[in-house]
C-alpha positions in Angstrom: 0.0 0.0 0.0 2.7 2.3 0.9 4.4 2.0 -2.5 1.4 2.8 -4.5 1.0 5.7 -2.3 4.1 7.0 -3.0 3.7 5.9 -6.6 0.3 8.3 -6.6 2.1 10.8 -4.7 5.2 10.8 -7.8 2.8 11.0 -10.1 0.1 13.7 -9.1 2.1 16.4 -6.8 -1.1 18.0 -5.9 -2.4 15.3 -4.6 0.3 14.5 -2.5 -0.2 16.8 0.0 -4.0 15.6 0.1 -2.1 12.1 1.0 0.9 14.1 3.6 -2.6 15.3 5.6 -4.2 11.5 5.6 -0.7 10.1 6.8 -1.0 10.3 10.5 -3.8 8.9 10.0 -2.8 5.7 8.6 -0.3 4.9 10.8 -1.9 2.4 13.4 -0.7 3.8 17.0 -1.2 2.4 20.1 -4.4 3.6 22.4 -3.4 5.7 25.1 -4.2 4.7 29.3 -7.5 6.7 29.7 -6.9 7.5 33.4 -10.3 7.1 36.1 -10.6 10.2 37.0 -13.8 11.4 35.5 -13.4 15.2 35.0 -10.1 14.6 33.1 -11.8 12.0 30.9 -14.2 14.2 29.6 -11.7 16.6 28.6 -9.8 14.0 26.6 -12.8 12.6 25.1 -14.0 16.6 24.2 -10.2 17.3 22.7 -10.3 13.8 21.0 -13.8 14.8 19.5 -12.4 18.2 18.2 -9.4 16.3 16.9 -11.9 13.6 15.2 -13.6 16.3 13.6 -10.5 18.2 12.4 -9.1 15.0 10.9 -13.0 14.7 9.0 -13.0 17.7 7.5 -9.1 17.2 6.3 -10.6 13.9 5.3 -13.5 15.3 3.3 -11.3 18.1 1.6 -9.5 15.1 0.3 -12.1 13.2 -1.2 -13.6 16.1 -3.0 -10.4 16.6 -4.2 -10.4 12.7 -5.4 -13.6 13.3 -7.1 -12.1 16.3 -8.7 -9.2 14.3 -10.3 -11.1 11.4 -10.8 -14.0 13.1 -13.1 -11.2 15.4 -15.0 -9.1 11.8 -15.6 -12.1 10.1 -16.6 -13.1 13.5 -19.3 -9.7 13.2 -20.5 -9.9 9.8 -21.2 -13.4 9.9 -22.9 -11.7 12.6 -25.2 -8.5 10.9 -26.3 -11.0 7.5 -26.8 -13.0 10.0 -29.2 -9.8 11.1 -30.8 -8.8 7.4 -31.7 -12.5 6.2 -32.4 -12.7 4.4 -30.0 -15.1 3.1 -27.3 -15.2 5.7 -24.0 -16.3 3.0 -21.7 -13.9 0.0 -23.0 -11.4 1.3 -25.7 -12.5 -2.2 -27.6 -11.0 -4.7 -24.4 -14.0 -5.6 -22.7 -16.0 -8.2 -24.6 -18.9 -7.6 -22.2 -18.9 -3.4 -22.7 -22.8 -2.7 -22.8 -21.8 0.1 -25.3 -19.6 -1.9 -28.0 -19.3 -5.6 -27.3 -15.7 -5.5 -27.8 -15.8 -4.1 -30.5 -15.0 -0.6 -30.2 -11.1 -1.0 -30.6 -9.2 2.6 -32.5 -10.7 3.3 -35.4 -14.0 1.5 -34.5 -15.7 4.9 -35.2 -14.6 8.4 -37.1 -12.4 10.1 -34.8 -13.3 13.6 -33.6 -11.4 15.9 -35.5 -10.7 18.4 -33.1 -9.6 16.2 -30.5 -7.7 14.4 -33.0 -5.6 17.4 -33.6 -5.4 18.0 -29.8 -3.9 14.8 -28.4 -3.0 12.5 -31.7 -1.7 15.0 -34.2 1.2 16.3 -32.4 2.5 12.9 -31.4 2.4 11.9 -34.7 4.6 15.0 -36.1 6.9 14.2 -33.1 7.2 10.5 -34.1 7.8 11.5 -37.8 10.4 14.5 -36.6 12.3 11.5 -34.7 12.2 8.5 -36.8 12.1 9.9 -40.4 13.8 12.9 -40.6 17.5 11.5 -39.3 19.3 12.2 -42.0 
């Protein structure tokens, strides 16, 4: 778990301080000797309530911030499957896609031509800048 974590962390930098915030939280930590005295238990329990609640709010910054990145990953990927033609739910893999069978590999349908230019277009001048023109 920690290696993906730090994988997600390399790989999304604003994220990782969504994931710095959640750390403490993670780490599994001993419970601490509630005392019987019953005035000074309330106290703890009140701090450890505001503490609980602190670490919930951090906690649901961080999912909304998930849902943020996880809805603009999933747009980009619905555009770059448009660009190739191919299916947005599968990209052709799944043979039990409810939207193409399986069927929906590149090229399945027209791609779109502006995203085509966007993502596709570019890499393809790169890769014809690197591997034909060596002269």
């Amino acid at each position: 778990m920690d290696a993906y974590l730090e994988y997600f962390k390399e790989h999304n930098p604003e994220m990782a301080k969504y994931f710095e915030l959640m750390q403490p939280m993670m780490e599994k930590k001993e419970p601490e000797e509630v005392e019987k005295e019953v005035p000074k238990i309330d106290l703890e329990l009140e701090e450890r309530i505001k503490k609980l609640k602190k670490i919930n709010h951090k906690l649901f910054t961080i999912i909304e911030g998930l849902k943020f990145q996880l809805e603009f990953e999933l747009n980009q990927n619905d555009d770059l499957a448009k660009a190739i033609g191919a299916c947005t739910e599968c990209f052709g893999e799944n043979s039990d896609c409810p939207e193409c069978f399986g069927t929906g590999k590149p090229g399945y349908t027209v791609p779109d031509f502006i995203l085509f230019n966007k993502y596709i277009q570019p890499a393809i001048q790169k890769y014809n800048k690197h591997y034909f023109n060596k002269n």
